[in-house]
Backbone bond lengths (Angstrom), bond angles and torsions (degrees), N, CA, C in turn:
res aa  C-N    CA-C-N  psi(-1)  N-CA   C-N-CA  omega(-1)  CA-C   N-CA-C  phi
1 X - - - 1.441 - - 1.530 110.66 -
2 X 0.999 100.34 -53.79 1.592 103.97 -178.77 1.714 118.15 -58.28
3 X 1.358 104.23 -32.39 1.531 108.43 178.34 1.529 100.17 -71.69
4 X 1.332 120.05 -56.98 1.344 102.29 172.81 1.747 136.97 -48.24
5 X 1.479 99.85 -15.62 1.413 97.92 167.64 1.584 116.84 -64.24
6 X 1.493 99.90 -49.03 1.194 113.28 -170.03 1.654 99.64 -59.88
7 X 1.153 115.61 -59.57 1.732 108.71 -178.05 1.855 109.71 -36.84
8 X 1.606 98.53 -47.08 1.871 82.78 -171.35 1.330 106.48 -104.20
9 X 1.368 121.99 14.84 1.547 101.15 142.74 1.699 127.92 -85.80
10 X 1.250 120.70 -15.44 1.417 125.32 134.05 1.459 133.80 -18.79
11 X 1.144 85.07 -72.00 1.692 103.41 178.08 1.442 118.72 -58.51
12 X 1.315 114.54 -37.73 1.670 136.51 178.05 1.675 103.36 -68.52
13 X 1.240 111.34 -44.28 1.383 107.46 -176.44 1.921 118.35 -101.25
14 X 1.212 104.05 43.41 1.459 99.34 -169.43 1.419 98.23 -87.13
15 X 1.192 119.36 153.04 1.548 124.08 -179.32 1.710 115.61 -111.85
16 X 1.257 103.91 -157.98 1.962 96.75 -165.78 1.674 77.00 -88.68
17 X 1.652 79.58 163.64 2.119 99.10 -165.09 2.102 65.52 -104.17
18 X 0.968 112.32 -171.56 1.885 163.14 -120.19 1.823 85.47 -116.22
19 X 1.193 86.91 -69.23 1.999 96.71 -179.82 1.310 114.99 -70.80
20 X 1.136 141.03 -21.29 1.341 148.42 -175.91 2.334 90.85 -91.31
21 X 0.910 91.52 -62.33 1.780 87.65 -177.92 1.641 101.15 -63.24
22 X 1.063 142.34 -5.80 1.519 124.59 179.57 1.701 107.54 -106.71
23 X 1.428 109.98 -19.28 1.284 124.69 -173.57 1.543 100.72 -83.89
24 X 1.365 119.72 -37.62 1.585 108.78 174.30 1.708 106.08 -78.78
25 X 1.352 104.20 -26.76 2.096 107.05 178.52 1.613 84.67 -52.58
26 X 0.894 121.26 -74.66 1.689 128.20 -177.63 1.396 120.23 -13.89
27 X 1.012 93.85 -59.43 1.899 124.64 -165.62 2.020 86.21 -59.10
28 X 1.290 85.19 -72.81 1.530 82.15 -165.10 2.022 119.75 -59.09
29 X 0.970 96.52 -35.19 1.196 96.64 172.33 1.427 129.61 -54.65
30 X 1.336 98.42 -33.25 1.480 102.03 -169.65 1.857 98.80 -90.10
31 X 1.260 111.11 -33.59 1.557 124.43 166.09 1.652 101.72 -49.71
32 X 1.360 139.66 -42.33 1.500 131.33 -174.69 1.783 106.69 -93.97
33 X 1.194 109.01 -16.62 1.833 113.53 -175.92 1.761 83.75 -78.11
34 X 1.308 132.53 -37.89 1.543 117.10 -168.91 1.399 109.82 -94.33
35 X 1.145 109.61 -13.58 1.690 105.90 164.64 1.686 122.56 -90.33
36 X 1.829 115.61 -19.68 1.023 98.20 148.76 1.432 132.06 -99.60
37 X 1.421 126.32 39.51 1.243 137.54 169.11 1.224 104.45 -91.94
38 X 1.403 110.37 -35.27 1.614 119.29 -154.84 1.971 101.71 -83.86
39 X 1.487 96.58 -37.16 1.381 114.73 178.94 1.638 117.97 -66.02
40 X 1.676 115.31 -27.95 1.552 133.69 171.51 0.953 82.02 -74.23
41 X 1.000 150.67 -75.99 1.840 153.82 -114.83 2.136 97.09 -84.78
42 X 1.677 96.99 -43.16 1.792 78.93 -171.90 1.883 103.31 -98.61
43 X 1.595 115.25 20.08 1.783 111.96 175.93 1.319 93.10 -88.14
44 X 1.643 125.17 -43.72 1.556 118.06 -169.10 1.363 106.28 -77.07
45 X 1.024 129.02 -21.39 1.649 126.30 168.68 1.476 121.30 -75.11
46 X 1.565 101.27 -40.67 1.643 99.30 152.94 1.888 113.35 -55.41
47 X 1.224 116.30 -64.80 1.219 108.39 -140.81 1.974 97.65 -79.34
48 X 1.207 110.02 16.42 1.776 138.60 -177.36 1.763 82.23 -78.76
49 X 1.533 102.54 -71.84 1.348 107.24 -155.42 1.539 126.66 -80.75
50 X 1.874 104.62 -6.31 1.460 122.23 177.89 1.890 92.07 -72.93
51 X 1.507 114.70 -61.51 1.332 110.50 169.55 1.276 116.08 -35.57
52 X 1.446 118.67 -55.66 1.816 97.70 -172.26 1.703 122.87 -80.33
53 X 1.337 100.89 1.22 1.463 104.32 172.54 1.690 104.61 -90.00
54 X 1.374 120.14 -40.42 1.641 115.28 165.12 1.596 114.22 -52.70
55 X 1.817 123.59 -32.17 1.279 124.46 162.74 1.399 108.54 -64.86
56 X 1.319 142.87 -48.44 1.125 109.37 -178.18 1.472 117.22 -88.56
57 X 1.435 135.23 -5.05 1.392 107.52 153.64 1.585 120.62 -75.59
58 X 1.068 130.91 26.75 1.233 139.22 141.94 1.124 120.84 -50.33
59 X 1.682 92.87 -79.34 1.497 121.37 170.44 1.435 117.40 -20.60
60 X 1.619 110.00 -58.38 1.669 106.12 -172.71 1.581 100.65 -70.84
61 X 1.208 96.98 -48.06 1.414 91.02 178.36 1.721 129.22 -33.84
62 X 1.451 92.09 -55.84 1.867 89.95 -179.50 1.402 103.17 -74.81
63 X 1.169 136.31 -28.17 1.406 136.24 155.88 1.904 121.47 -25.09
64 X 1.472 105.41 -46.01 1.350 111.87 -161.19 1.794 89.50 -106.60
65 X 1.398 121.96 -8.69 1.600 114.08 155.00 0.993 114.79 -91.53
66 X 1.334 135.92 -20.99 1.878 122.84 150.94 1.084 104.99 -65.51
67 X 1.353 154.04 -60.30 1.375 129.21 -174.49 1.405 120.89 -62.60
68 X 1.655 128.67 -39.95 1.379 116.19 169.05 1.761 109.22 -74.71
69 X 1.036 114.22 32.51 2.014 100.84 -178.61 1.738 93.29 -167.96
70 X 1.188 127.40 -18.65 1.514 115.96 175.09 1.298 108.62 79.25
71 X 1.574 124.84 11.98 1.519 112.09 164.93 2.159 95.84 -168.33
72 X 1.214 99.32 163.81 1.110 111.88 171.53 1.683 126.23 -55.61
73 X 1.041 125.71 141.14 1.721 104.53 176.64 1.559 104.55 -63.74
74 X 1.646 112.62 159.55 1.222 102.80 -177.54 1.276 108.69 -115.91
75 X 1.424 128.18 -175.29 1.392 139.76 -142.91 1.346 93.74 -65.51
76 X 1.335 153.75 -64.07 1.394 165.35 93.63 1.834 87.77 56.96
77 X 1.437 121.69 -91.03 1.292 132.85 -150.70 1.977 85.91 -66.09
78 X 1.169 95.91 -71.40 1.586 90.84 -164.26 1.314 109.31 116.67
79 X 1.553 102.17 -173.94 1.317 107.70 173.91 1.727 109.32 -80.83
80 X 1.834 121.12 -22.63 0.947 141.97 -168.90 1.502 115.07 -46.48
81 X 1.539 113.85 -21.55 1.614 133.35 -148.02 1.682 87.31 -107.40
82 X 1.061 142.11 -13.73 1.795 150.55 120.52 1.894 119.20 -7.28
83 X 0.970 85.03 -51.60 1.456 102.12 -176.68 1.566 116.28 -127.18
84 X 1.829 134.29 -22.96 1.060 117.66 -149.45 1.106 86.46 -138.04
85 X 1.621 130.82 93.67 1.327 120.04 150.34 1.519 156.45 -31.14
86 X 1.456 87.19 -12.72 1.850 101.79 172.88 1.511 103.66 -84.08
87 X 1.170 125.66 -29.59 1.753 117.78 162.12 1.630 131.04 -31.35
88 X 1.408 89.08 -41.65 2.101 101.08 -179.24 1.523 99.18 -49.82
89 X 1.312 107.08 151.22 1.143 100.87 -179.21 2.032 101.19 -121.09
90 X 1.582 110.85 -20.21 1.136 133.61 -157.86 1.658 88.64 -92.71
91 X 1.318 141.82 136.28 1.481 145.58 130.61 1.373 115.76 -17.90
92 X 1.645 105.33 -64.22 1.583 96.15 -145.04 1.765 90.64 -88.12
93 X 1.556 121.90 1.41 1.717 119.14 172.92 1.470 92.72 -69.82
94 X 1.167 122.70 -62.65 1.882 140.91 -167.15 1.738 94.85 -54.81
95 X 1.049 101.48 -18.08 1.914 81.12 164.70 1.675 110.23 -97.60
96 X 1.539 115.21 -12.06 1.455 105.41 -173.70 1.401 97.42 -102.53
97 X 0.960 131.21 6.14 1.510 116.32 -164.74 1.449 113.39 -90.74
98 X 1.242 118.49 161.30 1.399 134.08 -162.71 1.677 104.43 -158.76
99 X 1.278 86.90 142.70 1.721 94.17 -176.84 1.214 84.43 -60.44
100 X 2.000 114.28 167.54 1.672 125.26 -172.86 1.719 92.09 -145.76
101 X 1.142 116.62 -28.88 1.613 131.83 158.25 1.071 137.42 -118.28
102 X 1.904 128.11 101.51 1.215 120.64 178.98 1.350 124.25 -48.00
103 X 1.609 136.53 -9.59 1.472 127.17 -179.14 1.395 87.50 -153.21
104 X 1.754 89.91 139.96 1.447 108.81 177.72 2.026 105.56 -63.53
105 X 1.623 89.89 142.44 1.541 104.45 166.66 1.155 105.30 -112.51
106 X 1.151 147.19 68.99 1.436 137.49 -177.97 1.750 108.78 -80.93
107 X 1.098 113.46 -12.54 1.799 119.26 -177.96 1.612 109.72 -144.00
108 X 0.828 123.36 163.85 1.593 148.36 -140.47 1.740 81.04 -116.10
109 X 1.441 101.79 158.25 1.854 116.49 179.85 1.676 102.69 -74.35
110 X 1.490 118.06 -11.46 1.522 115.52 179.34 1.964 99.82 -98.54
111 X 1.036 105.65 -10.43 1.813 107.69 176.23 1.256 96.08 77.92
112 X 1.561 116.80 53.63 1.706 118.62 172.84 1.859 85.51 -112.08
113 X 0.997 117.61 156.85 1.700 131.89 171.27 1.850 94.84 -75.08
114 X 1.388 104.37 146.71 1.984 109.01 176.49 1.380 80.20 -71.73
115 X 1.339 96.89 164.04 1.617 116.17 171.54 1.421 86.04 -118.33
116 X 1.566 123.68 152.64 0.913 138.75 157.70 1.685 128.95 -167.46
117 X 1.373 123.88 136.30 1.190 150.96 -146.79 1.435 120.03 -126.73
118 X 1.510 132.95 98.19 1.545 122.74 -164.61 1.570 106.49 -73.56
119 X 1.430 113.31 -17.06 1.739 111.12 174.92 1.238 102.12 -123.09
120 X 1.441 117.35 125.54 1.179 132.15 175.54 1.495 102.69 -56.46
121 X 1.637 103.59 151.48 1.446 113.51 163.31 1.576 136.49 -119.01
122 X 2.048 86.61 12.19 1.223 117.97 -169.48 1.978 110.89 -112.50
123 X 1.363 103.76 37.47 1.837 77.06 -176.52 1.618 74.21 142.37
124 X 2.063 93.45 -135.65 1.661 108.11 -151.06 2.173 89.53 -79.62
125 X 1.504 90.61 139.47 1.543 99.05 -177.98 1.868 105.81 -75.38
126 X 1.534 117.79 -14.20 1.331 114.61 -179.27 1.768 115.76 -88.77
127 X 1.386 114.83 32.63 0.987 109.60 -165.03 2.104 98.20 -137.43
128 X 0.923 116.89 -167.87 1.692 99.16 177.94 1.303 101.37 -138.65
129 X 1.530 114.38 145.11 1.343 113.62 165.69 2.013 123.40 -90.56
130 X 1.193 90.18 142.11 1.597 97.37 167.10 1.224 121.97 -159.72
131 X 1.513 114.10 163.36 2.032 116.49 -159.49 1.347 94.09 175.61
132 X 1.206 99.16 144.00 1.104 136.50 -176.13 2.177 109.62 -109.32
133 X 1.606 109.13 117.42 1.760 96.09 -159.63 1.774 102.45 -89.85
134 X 1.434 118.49 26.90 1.359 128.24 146.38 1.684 96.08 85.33
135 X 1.461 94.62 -152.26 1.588 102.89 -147.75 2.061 83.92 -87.89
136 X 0.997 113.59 -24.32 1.875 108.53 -175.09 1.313 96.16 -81.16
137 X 1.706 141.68 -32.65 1.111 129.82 -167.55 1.702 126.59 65.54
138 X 1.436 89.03 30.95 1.281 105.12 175.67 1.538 127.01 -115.92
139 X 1.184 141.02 133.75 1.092 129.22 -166.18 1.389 114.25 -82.87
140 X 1.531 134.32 143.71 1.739 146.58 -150.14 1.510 98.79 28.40
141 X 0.676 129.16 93.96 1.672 144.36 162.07 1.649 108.72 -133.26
142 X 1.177 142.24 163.67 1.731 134.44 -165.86 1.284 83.64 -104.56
143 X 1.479 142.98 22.23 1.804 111.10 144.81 1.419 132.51 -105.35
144 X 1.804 96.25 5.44 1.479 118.01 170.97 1.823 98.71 -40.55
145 X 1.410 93.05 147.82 1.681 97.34 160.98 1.085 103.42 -139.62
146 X 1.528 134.04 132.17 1.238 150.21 -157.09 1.617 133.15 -146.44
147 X 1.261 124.98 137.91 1.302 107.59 172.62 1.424 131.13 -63.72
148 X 0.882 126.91 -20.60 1.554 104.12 -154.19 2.116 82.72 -119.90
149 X 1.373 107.59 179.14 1.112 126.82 -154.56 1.555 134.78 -72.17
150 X 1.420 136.63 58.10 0.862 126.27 -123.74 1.659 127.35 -86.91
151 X 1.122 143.82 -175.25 1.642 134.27 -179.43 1.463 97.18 -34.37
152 X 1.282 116.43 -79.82 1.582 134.30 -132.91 2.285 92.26 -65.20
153 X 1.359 98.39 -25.76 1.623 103.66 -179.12 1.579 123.03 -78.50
154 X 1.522 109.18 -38.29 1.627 129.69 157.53 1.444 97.26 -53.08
155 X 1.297 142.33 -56.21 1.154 139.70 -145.54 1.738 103.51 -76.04
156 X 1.209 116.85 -9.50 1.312 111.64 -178.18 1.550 141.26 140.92
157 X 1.553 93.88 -18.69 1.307 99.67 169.53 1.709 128.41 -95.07
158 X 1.527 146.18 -137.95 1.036 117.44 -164.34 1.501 125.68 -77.97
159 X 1.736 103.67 -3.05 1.406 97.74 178.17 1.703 133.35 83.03
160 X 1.390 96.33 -11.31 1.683 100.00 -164.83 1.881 91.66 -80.07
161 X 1.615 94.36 138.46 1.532 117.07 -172.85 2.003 94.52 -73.76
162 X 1.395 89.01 138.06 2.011 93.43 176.16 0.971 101.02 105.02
163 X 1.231 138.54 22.26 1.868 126.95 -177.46 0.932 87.61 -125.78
164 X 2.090 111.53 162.91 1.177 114.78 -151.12 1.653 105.65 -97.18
165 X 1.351 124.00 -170.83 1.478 117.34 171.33 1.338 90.84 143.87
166 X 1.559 106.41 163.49 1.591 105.81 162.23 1.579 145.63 -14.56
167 X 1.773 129.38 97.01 1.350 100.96 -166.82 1.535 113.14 -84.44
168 X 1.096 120.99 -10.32 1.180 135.79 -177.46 1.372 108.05 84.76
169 X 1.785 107.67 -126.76 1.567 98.92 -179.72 1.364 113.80 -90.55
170 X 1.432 127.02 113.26 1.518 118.42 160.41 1.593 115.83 -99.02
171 X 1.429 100.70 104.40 1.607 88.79 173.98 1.845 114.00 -77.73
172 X 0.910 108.59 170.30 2.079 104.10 -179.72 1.510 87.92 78.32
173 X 1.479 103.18 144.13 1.545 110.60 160.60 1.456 115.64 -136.43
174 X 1.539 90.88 63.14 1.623 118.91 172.70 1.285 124.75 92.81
175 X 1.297 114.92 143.43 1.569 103.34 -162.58 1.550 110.51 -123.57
176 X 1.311 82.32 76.70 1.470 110.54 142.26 1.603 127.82 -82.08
């Protein structure tokens, strides 16, 4: 009698075997490899859309230097002529000018230089091109982000100019 106690209190107290503890190591591991995929996956989409919000304060920016000067800065000035008055190259601009950005942007959140272009090479020539060649730093690759309008946006969806996608051909790699 007594040995039989001892047998099924044994049995009552058996614990996890070897395969049962490596199979939950498993479990979880592979449970944190898909949450930090998921977690990579929404920083580059953030830091996609921190870039296109630094593109469009550009945007107003060169906006409010065509209206105080009647044209875009040109390839020469740069985007630099935003913030740095020694860019003008003209007198009577260097009397209208006004800072248009309190802190220099001279590089993109991936540490690529802005590209920028006073005649578009994409569409209407009175308008300017600029892009940023994304997180690969490669030029036409689909993480370019760019102004002007690209295939995949003509094709149908919302169309708004500055979103990223193919830039196609940019010759110049920014005019600086």
């Amino acid at each position: 009698m007594e040995q039989q106690k001892r047998l099924s209190t044994r049995s009552t107290r058996r614990g996890f075997t070897l395969i049962e503890v490596m199979i939950v190591i498993l479990i979880v591991l592979a449970l944190g490899g898909l949450v930090a995929y998921n977690l990579l996956g929404t920083k580059e989409d953030a830091e996609n859309k921190l870039v296109q919000v630094d593109m469009n304060t550009f945007k107003s920016a060169l906006k409010q230097f065509r209206f105080d000067h009647g044209r875009y800065p040109t390839d020469e000035e740069g985007i630099e002529v935003l913030w740095s008055k020694e860019k003008l190259t003209d007198e009577e601009d260097a009397k209208k000018w006004r800072k248009l950005l309190e802190e220099p942007m001279p590089k993109d959140r991936f540490g690529n230089t802005w590209g920028y272009r006073q005649k578009s090479e994409h569409g209407d020539e009175d308008i300017y091109d600029m892009w940023s060649y994304g997180r690969d730093k490669q030029e036409g690759t689909t993480d370019d982000i760019v102004s002007w309008k690209t295939n995949e946006e003509e094709g149908g969806s919302s169309g708004s100019s500055g979103s990223s996608g193919s830039s196609g051909s940019s010759s110049g790699s920014g005019g600086n």
